[in-house]
C-alpha positions as CSV (number, residue, x, y, z in Angstrom):
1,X,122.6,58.1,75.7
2,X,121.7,57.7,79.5
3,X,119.7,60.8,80.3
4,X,120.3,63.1,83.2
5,X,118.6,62.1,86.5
6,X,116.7,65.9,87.5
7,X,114.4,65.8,90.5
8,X,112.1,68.4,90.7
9,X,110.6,68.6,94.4
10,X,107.5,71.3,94.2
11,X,106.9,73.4,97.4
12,X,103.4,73.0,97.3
13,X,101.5,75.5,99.7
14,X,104.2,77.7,98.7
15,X,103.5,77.9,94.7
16,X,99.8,77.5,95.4
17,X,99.9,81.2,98.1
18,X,101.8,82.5,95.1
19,X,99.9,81.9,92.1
20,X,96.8,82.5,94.0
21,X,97.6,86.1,95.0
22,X,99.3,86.3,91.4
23,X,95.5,87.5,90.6
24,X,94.9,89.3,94.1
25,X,94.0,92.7,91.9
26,X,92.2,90.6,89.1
27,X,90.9,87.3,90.2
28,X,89.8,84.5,88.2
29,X,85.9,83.0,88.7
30,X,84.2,81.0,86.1
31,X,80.1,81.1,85.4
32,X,79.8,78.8,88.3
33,X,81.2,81.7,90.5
34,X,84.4,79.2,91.4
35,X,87.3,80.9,91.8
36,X,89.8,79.6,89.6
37,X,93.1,81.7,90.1
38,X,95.0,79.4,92.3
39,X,94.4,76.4,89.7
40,X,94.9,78.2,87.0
41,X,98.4,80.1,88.3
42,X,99.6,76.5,89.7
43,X,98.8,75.0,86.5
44,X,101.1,77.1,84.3
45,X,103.6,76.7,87.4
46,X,103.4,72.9,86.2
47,X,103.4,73.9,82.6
48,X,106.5,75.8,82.8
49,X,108.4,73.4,84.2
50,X,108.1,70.8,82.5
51,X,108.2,72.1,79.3
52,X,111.4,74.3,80.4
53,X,113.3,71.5,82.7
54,X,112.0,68.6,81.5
55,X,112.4,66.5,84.5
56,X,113.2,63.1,84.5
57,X,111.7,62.6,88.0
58,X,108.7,65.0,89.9
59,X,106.7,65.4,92.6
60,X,104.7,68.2,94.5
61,X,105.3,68.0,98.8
62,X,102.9,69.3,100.7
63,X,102.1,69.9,104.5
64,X,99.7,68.6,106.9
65,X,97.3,70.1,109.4
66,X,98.8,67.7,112.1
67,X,101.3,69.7,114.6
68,X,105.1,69.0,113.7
69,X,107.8,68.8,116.2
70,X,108.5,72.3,115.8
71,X,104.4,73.6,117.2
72,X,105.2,71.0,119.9
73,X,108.8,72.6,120.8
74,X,107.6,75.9,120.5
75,X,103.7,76.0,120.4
76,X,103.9,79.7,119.6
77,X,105.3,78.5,116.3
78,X,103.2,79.8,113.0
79,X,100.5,81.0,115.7
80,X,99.4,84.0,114.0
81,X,99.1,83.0,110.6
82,X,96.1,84.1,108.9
83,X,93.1,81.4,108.3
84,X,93.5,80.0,104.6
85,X,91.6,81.7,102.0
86,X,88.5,80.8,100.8
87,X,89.7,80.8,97.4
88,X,92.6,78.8,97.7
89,X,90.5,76.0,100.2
90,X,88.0,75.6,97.7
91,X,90.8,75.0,94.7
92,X,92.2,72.2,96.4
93,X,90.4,69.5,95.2
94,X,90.6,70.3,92.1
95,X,94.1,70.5,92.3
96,X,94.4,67.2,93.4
97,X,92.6,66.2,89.8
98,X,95.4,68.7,88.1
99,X,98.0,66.9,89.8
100,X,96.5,63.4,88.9
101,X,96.0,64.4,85.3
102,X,99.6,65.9,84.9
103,X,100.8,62.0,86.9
104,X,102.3,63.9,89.1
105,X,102.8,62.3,92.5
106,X,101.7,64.4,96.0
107,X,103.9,63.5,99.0
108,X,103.4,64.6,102.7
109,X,103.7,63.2,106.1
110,X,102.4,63.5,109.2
111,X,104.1,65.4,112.0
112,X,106.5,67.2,109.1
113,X,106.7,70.0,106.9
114,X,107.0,70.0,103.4
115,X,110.5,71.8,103.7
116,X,111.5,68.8,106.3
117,X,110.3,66.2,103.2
118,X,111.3,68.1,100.3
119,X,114.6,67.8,102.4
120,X,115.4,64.6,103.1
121,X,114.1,63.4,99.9
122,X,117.0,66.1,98.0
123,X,119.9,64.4,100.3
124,X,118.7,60.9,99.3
125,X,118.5,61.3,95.9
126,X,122.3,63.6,96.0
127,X,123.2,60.1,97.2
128,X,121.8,58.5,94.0
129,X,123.4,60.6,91.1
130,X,120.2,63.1,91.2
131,X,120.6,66.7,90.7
132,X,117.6,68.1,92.4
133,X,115.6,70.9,91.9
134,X,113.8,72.3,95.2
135,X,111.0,74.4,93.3
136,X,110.0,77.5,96.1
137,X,110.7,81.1,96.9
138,X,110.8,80.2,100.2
139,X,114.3,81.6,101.6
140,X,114.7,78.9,104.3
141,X,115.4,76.4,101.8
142,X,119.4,77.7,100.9
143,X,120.5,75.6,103.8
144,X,120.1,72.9,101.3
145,X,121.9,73.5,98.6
146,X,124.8,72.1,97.3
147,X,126.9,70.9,94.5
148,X,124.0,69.0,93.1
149,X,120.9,70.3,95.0
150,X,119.6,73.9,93.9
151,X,117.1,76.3,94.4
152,X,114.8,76.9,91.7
153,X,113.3,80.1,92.2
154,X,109.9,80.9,90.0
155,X,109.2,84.6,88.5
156,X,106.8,86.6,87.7
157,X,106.6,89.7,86.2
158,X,109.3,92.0,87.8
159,X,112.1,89.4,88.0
160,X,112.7,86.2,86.0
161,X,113.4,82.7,87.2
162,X,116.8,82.0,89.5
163,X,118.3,79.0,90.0
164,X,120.1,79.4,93.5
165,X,123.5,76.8,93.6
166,X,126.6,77.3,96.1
167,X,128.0,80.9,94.8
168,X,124.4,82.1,94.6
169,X,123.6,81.3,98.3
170,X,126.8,82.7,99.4
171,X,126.7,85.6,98.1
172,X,122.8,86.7,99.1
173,X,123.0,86.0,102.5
174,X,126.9,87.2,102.4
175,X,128.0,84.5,104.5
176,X,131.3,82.1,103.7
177,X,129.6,78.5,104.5
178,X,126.2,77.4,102.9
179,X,125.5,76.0,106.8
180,X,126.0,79.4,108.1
181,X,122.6,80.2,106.5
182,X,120.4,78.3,109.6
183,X,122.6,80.4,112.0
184,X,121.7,83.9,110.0
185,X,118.0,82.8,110.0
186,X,117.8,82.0,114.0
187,X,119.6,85.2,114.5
188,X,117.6,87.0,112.1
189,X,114.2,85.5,113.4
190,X,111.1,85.4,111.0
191,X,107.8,87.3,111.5
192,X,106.4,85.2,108.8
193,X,106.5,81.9,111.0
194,X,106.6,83.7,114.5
195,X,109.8,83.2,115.7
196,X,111.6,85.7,117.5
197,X,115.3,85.8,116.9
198,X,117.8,87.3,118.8
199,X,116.5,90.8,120.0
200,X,118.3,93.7,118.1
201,X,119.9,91.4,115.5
202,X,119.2,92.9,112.1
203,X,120.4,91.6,108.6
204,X,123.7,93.3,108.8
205,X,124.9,92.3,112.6
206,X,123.8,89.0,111.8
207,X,126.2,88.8,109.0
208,X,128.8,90.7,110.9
209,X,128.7,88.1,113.3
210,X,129.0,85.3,111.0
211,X,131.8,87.1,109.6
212,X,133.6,87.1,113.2
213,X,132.5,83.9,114.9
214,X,131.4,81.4,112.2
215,X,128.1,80.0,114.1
216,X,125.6,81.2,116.6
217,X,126.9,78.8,119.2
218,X,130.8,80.6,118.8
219,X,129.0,84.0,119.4
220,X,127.3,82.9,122.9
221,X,130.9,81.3,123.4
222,X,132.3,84.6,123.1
223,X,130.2,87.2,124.0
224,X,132.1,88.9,126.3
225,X,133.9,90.2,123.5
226,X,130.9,92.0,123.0
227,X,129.7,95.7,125.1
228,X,127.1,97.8,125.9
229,X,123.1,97.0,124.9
230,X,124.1,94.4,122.0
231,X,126.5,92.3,125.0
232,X,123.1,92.6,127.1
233,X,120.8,91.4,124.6
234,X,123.4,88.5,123.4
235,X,124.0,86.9,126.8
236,X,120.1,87.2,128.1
237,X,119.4,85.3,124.3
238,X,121.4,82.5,124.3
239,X,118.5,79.7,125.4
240,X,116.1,81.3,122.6
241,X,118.8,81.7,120.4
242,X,119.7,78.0,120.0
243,X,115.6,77.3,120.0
244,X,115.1,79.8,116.9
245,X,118.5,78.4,114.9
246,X,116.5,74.5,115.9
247,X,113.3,76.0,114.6
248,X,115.1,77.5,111.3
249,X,116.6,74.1,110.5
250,X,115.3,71.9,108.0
251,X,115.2,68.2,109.2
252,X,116.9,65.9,106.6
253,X,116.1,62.6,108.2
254,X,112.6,62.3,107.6
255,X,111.2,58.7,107.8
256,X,110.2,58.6,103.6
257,X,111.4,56.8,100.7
258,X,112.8,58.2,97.6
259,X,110.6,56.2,95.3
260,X,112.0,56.5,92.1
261,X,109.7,54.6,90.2
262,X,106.9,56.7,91.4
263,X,108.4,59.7,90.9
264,X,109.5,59.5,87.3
265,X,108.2,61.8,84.9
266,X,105.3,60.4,83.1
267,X,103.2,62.0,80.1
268,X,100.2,64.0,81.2
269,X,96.7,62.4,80.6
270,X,95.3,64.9,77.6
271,X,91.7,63.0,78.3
272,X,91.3,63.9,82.1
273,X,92.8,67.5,81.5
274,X,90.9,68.8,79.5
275,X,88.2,67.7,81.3
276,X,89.1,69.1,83.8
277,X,89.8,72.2,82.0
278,X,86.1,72.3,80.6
279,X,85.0,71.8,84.1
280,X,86.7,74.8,85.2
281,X,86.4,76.6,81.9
């Protein structure tokens, strides 16, 4: 029996922010006075996965500190992001070891994002009989998705874990075309990484327009359809517009290889873990 071939592609700033502030209200430090809530939180993010999905193939994707095209485009990008925490700088290292000890892989590139690799890697390995699993909360991802690459969405204690495919996407951002998601988040903007949107345009109009036009670009085409204050703020938006649906969109041709020797699932090294574990009691 041939098994199936299930990528799981790890967001991994993203699961690290979350488990860390996981234990915002009840943090984690050992007798050393390390805090260990990120590790630990990240660690049963591993845990569960694996023992849930058992993955034939894995990896964790992180990002660089080196500016992307999209800080170069638009320098204002992610500008006011708060300075990492302490807690979650000083984990890092150690879970580098976690990651080493589980034989996970950790992929990044200079001059990308994580979404950008975590990307491209999902569309190479759709064209090599993978179903892939992009493993983040992040919403930015459903532009991704499709018959075989899903969002796999982690819980915690108010709502369980979602697995986001084509109907799923459709129907949360209540748009008719999985693509249409870039254009509702350039319209939309997001405060998160700074960029602006089109002024005015709230959830609802944004999916209103979808509804009528199909794409952002249709909407500048025809917005003298459109009157009053809204008509104003459409026309005077069209050049940040089309910069915000740019910034939004997650490139797919990164220049990586989908390795898939290296990323193959391989049995965690009890020895190093624990450890590790004992290290970080």
């Amino acid at each position: 029996m041939i098994s199936e071939k299930k990528l799981f592609l790890l967001d991994g700033f993203a699961l690290i922010y979350r488990a860390y502030f996981a234990f915002a209200q009840n943090p984690r430090i050992n007798s050393k006075g390390l805090e260990t809530s990120a590790v630990f939180g990240f660690t049963n993010t591993l845990n569960e996965v694996i023992r849930k999905e058992k993955p034939s193939h894995i990896a964790v994707v992180f990002d660089r500190s080196a500016p992307t095209k999209r800080h170069i485009e638009y320098p204002e990008y992610k500008a006011h992001r708060d300075a990492m925490p302490d807690g979650i700088k000083n984990a890092l290292p150690y879970i580098d070891m976690l990651l080493k000890a589980f034989n996970i892989p950790k992929l990044y590139k200079d001059g990308f994002e994580a979404d950008d690799i975590i990307g491209t890697l999902a569309k190479k390995a759709e064209k090599k009989g993978y179903k892939t699993y992009m493993m983040t909360s992040d919403k930015d991802f459903a532009q991704l998705v499709s018959k075989n690459i899903f969002m796999y969405r982690p819980g915690n204690k108010w709502q369980p874990t979602t697995i986001w495919g084509i109907p799923e996407v459709l129907e949360k951002f209540n748009i008719d075309r999985v693509e249409q998601v870039i254009d509702f988040l350039g319209m939309m903007g997001d405060s998160a990484d700074n960029i602006p949107g089109i002024p005015g345009v709230g959830k609802k109009t944004a999916q209103k327009f979808l509804k009528q036009y199909g794409s952002m670009e249709s909407l500048f085409a025809n917005s003298h359809e459109l009157k009053g204050k809204m008509k104003e703020n459409i026309v005077s938006s069209e050049e940040i517009g089309l910069l915000c649906k740019k910034l939004v969109t997650i490139i797919t041709d990164v220049p990586i290889e989908l390795d898939e020797d290296s990323l193959k699932y391989e049995p965690i090294n009890q020895e190093k873990l624990i450890k590790l574990f004992q290290q970080l009691e």
